[in-house]
gemmi code that builds the backbone of each chain (N, CA, C; Angstrom):
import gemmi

chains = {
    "A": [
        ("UNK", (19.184, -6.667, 16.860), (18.237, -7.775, 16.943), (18.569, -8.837, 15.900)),
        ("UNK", (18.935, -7.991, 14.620), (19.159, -9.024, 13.567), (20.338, -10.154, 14.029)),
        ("UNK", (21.285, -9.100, 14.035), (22.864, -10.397, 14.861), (22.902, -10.360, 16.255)),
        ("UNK", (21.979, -10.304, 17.195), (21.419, -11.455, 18.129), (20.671, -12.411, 17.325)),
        ("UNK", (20.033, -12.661, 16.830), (19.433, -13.992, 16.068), (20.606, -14.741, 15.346)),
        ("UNK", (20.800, -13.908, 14.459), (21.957, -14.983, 14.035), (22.892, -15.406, 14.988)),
        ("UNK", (23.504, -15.016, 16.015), (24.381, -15.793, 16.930), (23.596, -16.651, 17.664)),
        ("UNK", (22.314, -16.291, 17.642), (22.031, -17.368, 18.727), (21.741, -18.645, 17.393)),
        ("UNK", (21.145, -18.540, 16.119), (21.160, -19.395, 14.800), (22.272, -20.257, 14.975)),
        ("UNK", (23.195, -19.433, 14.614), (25.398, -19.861, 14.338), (24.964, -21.309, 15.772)),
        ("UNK", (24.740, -20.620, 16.826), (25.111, -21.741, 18.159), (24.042, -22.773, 17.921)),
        ("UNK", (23.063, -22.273, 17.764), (21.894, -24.349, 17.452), (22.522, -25.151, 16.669)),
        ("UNK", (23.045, -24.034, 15.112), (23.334, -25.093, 14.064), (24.386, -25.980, 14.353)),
        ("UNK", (25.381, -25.037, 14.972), (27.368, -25.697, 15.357), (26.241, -26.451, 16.060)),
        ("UNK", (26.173, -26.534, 17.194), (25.865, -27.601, 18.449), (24.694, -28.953, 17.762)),
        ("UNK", (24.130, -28.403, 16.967), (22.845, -29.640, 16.507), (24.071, -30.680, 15.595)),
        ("UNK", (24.874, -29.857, 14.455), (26.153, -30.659, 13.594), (26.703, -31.448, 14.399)),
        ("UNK", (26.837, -30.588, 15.353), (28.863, -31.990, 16.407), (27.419, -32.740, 16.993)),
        ("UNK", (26.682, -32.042, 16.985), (25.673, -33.852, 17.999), (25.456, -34.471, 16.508)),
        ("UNK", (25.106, -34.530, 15.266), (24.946, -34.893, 14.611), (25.866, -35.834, 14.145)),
        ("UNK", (27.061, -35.410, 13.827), (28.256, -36.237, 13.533), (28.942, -36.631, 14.952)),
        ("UNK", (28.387, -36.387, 15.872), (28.619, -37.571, 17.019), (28.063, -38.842, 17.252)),
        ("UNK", (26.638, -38.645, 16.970), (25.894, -39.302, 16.617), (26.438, -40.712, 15.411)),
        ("UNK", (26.541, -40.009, 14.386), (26.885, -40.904, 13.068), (28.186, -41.783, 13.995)),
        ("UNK", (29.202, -41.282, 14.393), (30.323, -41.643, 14.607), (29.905, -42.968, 15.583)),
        ("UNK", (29.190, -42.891, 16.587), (28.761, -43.357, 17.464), (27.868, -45.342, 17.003)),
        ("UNK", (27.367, -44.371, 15.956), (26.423, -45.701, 14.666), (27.241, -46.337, 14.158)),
        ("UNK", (28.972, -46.128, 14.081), (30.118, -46.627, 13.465), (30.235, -47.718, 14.533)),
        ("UNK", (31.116, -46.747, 15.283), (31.815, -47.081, 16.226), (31.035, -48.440, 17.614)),
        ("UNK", (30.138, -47.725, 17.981), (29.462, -48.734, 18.884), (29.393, -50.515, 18.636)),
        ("UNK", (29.535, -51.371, 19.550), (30.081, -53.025, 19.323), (28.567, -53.231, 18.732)),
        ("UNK", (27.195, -53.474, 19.645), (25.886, -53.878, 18.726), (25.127, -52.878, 18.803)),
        ("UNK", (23.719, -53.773, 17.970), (22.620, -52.933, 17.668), (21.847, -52.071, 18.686)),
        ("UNK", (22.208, -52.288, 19.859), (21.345, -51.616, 20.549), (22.372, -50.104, 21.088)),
        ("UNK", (23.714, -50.864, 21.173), (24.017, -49.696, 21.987), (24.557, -48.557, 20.213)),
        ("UNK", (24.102, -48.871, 18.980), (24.014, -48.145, 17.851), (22.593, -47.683, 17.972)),
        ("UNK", (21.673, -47.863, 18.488), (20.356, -47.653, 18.617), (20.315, -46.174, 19.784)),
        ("UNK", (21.545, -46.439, 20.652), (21.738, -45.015, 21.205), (22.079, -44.313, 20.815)),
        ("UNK", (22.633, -44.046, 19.967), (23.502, -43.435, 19.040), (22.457, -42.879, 18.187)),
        ("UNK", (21.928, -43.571, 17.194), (20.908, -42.745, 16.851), (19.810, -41.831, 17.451)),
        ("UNK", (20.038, -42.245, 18.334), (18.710, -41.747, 19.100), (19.464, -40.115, 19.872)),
        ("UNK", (20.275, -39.700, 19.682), (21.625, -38.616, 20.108), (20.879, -37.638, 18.515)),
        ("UNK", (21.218, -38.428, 17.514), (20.743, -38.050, 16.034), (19.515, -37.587, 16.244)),
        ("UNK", (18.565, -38.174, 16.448), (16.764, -38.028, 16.867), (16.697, -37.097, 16.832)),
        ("UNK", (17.058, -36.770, 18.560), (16.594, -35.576, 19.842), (17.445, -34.230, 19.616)),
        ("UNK", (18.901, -34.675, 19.898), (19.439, -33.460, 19.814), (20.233, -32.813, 18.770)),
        ("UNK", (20.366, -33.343, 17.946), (21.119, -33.205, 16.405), (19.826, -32.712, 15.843)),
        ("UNK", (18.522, -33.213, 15.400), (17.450, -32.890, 15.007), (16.866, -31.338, 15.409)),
        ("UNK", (16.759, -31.749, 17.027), (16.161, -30.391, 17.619), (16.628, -28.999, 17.474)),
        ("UNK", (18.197, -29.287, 17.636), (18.786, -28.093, 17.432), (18.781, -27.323, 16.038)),
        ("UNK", (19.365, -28.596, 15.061), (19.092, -27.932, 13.822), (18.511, -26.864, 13.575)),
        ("UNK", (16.726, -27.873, 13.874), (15.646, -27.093, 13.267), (15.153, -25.972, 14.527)),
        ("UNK", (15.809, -25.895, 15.621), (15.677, -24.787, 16.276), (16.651, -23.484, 15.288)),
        ("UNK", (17.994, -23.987, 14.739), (18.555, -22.731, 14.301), (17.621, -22.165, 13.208)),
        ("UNK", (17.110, -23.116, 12.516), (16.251, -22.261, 10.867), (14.899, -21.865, 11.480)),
        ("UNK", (14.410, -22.061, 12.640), (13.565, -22.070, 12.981), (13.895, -20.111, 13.933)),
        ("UNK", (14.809, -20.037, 14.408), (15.634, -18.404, 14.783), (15.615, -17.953, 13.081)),
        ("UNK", (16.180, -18.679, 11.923), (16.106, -17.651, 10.938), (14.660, -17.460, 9.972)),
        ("UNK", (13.727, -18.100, 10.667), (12.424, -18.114, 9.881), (11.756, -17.032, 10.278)),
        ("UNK", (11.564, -16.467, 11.354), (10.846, -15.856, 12.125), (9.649, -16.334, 12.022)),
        ("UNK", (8.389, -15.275, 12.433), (7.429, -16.018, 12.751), (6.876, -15.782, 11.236)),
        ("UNK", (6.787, -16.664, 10.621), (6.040, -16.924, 9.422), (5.420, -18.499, 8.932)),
        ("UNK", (5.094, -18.736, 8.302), (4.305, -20.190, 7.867), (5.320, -20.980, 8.002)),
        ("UNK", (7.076, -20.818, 7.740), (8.039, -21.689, 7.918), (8.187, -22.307, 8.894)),
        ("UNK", (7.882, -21.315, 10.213), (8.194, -21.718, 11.363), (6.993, -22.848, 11.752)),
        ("UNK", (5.826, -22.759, 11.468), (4.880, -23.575, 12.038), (5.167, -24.906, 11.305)),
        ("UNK", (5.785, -25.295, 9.845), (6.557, -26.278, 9.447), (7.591, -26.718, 9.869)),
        ("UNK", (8.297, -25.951, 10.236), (9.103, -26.167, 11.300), (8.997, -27.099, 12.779)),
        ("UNK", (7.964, -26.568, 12.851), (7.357, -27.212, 14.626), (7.130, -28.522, 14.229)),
        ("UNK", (5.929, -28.680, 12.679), (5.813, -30.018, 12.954), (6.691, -30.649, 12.704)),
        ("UNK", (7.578, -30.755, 11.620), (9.302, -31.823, 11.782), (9.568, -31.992, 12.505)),
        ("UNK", (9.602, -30.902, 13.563), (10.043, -31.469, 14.696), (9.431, -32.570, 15.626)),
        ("UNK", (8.359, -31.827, 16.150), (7.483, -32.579, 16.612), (6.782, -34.105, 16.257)),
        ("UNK", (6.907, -33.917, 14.921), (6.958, -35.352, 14.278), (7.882, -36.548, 14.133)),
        ("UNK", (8.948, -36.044, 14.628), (10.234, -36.849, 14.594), (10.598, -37.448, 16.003)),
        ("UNK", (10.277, -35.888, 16.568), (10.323, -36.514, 18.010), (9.123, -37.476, 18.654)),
        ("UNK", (8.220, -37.804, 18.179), (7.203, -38.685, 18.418), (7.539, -40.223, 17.530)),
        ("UNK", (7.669, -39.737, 16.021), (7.953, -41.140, 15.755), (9.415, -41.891, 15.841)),
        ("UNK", (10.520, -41.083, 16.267), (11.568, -41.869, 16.304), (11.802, -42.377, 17.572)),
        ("UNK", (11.015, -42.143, 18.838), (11.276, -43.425, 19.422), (10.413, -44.685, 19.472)),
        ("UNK", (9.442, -44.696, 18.326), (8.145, -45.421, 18.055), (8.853, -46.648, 16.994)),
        ("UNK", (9.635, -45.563, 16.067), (10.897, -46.837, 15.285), (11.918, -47.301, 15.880)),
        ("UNK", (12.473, -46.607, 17.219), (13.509, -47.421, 17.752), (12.835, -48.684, 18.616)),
        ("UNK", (11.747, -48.188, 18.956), (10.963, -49.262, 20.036), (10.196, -50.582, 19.256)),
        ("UNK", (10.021, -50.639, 18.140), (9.660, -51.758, 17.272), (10.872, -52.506, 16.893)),
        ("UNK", (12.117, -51.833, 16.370), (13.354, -52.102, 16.140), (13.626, -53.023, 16.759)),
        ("UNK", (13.809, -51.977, 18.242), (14.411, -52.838, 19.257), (13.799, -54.262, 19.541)),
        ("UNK", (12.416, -54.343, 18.967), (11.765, -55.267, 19.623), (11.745, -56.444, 18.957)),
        ("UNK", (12.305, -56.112, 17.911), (12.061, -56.884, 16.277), (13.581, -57.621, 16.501)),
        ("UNK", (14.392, -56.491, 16.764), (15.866, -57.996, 17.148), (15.845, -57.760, 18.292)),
        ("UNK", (14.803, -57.926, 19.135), (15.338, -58.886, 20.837), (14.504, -60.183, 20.201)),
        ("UNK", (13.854, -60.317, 19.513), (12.534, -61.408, 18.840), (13.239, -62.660, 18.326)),
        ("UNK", (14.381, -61.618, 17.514), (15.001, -61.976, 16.247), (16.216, -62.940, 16.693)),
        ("UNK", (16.298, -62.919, 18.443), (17.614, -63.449, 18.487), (18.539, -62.587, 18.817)),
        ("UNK", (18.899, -61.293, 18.908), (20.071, -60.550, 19.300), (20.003, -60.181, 20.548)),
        ("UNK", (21.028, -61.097, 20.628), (21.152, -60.875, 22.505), (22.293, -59.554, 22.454)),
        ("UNK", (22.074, -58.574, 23.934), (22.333, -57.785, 24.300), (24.397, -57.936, 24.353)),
        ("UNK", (24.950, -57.549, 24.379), (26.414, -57.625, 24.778), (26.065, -57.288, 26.511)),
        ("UNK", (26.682, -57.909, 27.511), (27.400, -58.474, 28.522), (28.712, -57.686, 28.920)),
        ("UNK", (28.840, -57.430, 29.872), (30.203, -56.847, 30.363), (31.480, -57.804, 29.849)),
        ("UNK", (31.541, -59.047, 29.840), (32.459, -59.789, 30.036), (32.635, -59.983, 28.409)),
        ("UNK", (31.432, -59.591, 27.605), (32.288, -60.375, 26.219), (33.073, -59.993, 25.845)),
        ("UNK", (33.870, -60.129, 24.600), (34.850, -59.033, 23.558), (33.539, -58.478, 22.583)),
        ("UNK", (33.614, -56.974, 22.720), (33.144, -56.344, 21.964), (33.394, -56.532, 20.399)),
        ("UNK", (32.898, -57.411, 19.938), (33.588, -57.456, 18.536), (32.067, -57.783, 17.559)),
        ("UNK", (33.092, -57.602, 16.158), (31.761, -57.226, 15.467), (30.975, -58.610, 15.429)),
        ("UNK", (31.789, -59.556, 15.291), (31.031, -61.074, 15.110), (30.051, -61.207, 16.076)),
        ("UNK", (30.145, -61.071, 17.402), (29.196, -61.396, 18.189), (28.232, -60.858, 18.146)),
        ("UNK", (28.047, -59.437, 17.387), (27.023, -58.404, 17.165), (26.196, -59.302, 16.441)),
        ("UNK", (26.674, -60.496, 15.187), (26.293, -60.671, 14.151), (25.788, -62.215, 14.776)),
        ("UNK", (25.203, -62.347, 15.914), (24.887, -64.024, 16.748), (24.943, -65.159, 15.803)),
        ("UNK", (23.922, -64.608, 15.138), (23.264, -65.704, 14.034), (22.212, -65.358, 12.684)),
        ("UNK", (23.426, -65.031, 12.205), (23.306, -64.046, 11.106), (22.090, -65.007, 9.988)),
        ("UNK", (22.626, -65.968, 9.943), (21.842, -66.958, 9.185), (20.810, -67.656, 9.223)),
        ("UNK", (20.197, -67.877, 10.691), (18.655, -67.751, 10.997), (17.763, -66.826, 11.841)),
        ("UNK", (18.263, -65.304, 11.646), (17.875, -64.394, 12.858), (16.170, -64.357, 11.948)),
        ("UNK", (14.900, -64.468, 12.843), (13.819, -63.722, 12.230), (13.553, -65.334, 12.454)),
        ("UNK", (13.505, -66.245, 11.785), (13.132, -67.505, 11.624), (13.448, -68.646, 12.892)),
        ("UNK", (12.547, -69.096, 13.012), (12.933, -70.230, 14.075), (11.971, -69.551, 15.365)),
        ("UNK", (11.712, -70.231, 16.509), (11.681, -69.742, 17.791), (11.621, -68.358, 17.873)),
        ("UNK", (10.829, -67.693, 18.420), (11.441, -66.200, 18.778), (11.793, -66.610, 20.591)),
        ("UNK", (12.636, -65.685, 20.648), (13.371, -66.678, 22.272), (12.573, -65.521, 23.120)),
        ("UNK", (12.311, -66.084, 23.924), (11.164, -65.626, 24.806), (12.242, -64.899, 26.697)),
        ("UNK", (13.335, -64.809, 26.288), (14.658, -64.480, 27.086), (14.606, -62.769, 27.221)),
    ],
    "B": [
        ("UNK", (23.923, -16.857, 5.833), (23.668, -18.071, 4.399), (24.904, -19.059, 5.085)),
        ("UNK", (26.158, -18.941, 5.496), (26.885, -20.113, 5.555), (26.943, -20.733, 6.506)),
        ("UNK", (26.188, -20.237, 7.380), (25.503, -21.191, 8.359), (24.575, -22.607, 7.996)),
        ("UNK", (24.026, -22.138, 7.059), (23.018, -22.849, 6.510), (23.822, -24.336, 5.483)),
        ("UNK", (25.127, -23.593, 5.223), (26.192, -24.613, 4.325), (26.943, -25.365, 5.750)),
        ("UNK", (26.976, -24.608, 6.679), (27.568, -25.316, 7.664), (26.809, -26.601, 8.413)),
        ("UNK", (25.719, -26.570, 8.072), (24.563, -27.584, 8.721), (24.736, -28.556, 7.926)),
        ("UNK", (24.787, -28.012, 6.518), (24.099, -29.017, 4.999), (25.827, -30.108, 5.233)),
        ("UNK", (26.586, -29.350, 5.506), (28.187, -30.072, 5.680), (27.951, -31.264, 6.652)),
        ("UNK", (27.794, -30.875, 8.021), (27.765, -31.670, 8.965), (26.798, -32.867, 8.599)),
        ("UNK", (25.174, -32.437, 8.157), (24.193, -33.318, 8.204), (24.728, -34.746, 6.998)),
        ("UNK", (25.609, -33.673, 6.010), (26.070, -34.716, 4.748), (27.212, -36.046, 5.247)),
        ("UNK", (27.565, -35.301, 6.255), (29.112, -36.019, 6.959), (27.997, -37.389, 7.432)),
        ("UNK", (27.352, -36.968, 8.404), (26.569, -37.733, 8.998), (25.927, -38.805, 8.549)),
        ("UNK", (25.125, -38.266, 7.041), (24.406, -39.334, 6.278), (25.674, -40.147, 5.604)),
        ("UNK", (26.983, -39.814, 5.424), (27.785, -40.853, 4.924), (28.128, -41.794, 5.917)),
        ("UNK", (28.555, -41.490, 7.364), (28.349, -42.643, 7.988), (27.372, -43.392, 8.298)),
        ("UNK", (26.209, -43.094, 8.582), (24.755, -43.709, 8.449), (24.600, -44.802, 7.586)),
        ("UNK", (25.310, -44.238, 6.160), (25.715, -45.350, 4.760), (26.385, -46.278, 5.303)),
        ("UNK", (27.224, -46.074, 5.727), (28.251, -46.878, 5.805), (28.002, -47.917, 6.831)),
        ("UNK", (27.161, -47.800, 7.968), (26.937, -48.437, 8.869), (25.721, -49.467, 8.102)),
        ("UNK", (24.721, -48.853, 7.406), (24.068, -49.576, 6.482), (23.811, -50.585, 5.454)),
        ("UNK", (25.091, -50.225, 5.145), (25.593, -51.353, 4.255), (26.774, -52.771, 4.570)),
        ("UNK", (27.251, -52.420, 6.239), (27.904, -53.269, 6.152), (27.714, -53.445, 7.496)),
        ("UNK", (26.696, -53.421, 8.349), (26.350, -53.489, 9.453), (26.115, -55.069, 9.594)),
        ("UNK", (26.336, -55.803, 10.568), (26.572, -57.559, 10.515), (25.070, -57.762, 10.810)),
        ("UNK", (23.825, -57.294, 11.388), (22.846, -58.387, 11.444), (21.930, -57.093, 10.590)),
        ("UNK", (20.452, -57.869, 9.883), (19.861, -56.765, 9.278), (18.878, -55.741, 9.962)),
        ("UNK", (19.329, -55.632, 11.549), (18.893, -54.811, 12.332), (19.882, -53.580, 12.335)),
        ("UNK", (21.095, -53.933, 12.173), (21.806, -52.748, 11.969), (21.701, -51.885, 11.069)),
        ("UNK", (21.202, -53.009, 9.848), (20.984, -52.125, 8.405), (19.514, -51.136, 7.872)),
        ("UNK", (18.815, -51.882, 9.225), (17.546, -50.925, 8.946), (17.608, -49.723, 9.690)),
        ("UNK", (18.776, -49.619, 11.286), (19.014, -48.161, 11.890), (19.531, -47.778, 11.180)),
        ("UNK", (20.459, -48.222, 10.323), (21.513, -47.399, 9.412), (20.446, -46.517, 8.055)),
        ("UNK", (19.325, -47.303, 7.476), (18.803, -46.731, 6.651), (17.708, -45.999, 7.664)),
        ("UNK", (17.162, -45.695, 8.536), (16.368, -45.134, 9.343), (17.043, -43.817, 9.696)),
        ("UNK", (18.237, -43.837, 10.061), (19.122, -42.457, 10.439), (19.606, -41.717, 9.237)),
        ("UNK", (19.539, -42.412, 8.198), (20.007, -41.714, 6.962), (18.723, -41.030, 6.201)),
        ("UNK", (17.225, -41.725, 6.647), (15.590, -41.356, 6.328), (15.981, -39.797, 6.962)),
        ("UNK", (15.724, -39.956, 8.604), (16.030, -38.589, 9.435), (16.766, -38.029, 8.782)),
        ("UNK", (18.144, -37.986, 8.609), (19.169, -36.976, 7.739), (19.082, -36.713, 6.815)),
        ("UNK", (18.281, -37.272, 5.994), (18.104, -36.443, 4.845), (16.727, -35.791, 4.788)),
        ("UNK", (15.576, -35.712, 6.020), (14.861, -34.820, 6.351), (15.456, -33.146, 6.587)),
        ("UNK", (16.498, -33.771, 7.583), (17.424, -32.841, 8.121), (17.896, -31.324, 6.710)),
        ("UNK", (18.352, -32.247, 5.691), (18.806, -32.282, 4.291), (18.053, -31.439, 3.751)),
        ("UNK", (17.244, -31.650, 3.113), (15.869, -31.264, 2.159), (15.687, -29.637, 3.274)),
        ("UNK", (15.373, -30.241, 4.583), (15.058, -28.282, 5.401), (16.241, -27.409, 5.128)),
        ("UNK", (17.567, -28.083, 5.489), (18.493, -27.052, 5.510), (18.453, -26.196, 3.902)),
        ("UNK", (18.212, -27.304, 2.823), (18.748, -26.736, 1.661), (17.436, -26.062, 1.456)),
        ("UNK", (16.195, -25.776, 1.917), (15.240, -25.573, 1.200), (15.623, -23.512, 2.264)),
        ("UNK", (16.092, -23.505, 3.099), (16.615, -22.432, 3.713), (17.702, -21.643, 2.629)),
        ("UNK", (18.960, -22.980, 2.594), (19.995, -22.446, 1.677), (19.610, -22.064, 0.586)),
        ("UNK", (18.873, -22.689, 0.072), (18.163, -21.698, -1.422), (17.546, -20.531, -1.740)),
        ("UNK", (16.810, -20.281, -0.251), (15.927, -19.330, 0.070), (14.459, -19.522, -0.639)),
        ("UNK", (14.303, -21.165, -0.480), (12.572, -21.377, -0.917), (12.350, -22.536, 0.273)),
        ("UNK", (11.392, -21.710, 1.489), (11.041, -22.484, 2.714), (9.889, -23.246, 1.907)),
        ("UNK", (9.649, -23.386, 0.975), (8.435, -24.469, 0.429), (8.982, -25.977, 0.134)),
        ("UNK", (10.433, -25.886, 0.521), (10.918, -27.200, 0.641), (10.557, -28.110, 2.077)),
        ("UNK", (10.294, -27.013, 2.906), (10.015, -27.559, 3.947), (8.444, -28.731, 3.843)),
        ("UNK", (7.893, -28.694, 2.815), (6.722, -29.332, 2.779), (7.566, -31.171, 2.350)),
        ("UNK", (8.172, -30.885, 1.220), (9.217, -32.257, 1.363), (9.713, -32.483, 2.358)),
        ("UNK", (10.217, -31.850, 3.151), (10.576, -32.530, 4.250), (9.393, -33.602, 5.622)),
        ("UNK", (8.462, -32.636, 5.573), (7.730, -33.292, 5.953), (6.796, -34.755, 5.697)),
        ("UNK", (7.105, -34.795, 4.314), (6.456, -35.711, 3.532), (7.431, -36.858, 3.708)),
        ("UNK", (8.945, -36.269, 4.032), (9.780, -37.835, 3.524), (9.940, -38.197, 5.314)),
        ("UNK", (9.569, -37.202, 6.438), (9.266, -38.153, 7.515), (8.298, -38.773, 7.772)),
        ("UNK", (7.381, -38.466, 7.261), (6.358, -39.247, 7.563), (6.509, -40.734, 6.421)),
        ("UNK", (7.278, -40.637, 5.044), (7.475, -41.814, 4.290), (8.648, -42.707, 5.091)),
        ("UNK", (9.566, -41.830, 5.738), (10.608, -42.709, 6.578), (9.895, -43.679, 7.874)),
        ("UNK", (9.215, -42.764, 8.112), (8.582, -43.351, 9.568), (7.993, -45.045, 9.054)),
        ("UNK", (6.708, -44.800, 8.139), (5.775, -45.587, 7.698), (7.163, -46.412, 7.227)),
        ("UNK", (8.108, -46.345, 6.198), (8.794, -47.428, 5.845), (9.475, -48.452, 6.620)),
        ("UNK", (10.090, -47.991, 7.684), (10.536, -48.268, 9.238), (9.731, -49.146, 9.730)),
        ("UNK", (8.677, -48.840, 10.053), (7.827, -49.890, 10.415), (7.067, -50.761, 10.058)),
        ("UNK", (7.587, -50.816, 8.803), (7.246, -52.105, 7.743), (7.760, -52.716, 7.835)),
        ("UNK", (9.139, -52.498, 7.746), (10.537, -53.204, 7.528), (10.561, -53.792, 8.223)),
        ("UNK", (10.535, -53.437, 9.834), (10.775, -54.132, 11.083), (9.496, -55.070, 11.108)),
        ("UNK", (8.447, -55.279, 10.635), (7.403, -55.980, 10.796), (7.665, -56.758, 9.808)),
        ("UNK", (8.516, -56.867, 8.736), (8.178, -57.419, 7.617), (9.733, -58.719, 8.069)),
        ("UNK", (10.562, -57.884, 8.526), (11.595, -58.540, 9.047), (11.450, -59.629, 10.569)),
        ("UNK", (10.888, -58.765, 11.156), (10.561, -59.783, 12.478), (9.670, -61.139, 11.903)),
        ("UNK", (8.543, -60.516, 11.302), (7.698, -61.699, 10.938), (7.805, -62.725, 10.162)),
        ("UNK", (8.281, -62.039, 8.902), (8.444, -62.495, 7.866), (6.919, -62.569, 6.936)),
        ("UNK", (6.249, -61.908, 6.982), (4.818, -61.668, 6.747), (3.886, -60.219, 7.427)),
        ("UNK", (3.744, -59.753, 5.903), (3.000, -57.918, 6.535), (1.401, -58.620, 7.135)),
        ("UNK", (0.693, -59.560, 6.871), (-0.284, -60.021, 7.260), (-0.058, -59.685, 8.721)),
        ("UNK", (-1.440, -58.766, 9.577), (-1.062, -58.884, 10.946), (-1.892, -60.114, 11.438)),
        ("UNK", (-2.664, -60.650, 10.838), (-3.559, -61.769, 11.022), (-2.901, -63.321, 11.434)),
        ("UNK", (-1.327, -63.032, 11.218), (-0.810, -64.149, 11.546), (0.531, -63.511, 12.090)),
        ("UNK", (-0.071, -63.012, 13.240), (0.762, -62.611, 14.217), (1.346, -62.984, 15.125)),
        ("UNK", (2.485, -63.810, 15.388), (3.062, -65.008, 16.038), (2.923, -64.385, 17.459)),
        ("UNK", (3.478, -63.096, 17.857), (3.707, -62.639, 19.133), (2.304, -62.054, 19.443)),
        ("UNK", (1.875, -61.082, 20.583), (1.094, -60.690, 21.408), (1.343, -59.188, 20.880)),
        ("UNK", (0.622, -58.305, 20.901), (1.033, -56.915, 20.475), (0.992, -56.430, 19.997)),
        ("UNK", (1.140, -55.338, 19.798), (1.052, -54.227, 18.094), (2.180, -54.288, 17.906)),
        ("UNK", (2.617, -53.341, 16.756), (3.803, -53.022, 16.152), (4.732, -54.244, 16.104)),
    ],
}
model = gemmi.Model(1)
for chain_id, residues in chains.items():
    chain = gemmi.Chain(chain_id)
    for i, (resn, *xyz) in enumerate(residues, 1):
        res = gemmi.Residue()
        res.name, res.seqid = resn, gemmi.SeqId(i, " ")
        for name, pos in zip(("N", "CA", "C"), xyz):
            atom = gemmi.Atom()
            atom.name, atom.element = name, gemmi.Element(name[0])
            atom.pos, atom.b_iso = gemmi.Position(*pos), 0.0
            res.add_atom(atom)
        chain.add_residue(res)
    model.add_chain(chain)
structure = gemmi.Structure()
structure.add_model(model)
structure.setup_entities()
């Protein structure tokens, strides 16, 4: 019973890490903010969940585990509550979406770096 | 136990790119996901090590710094969109 738990532990943690540092990689790598906003959101759900599913196999049922639940549960409620203000805060702000046709590059990520927030919020 | 170093590895890998995207991310929407994913990861952080130590009473910090990540997050973005925490002069329609 004991190492059935831990293997099934070993597999949340490996699998929650590579989503985790897929995730990060993804927050690098991705051209703008939104499609880095997916990326985190990989981090959120399943990098998060799994984690705390593995310590959550090595807690058993004790007071850890019910701390456990709420991190979780708390994360998974407010992190798409911060991506959804985020998001909403630079579509407001001026950051237009990338387009099939542009060049993915970092400048265009960066529209208008120098009056984003101020001016007009574009109603687009 | 090195399971528990194997998490604290990955989650650390993670929060360095998070940094990195944070600090040099081109508009300051990038820089608040970048500090928002690095809030989460080092939730992540604080549980694993409070396991690796073998004192689950870390888990109470953890809980405390999501709920301080969350609340900071949505300041930021309000404080940034608006340019004013006043909701009383609320240019758009809406909450948050």
């Amino acid at each position: 019973m004991e190492v059935f738990l831990d293997i099934l532990s070993w597999a949340a943690i490996i699998t929650g890490g590579v989503f985790c540092v897929i995730g990060a990689v993804g927050l690098i790598r991705l051209p703008d903010v939104y499609c880095r906003m997916h990326a985190a959101g990989i981090i959120d759900t399943v990098g998060v969940g799994l984690i705390l599913l593995g310590l959550a196999f090595q807690a058993g049922f004790t007071l850890a585990l019910a701390k456990l639940a709420m991190i979780c549960m708390f994360i998974l409620l407010t992190s798409p509550t911060s991506c959804h203000a985020l998001c909403r805060a630079a579509s407001y702000g001026g950051v237009h979406p990338l387009h099939g046709e542009q060049k993915p590059d970092e400048e265009s990520g960066a529209r208008s770096p120098d009056d984003h927030g101020e001016g007009q919020p574009s109603k687009t | 136990m090195s399971m528990f170093a194997a998490a604290a590895v990955a989650v650390l890998v993670s929060m360095l790119l998070a940094l990195v995207r944070a600090l040099k991310g081109p508009t300051v929407y990038d820089r608040i996901l970048g500090v928002n994913t690095f809030g989460t990861l080092t939730v992540m952080l604080i549980a694993v090590h409070g396991f690796l130590a073998g004192r689950p009473e870390f888990l109470d910090l953890a809980l405390v710094y999501a709920l301080i990540n969350f609340i900071g997050t949505i300041a930021v973005t309000k404080y940034v969109g608006l340019k004013e925490l006043d909701p009383a002069v609320d240019q758009h329609s809406g909450d948050i």
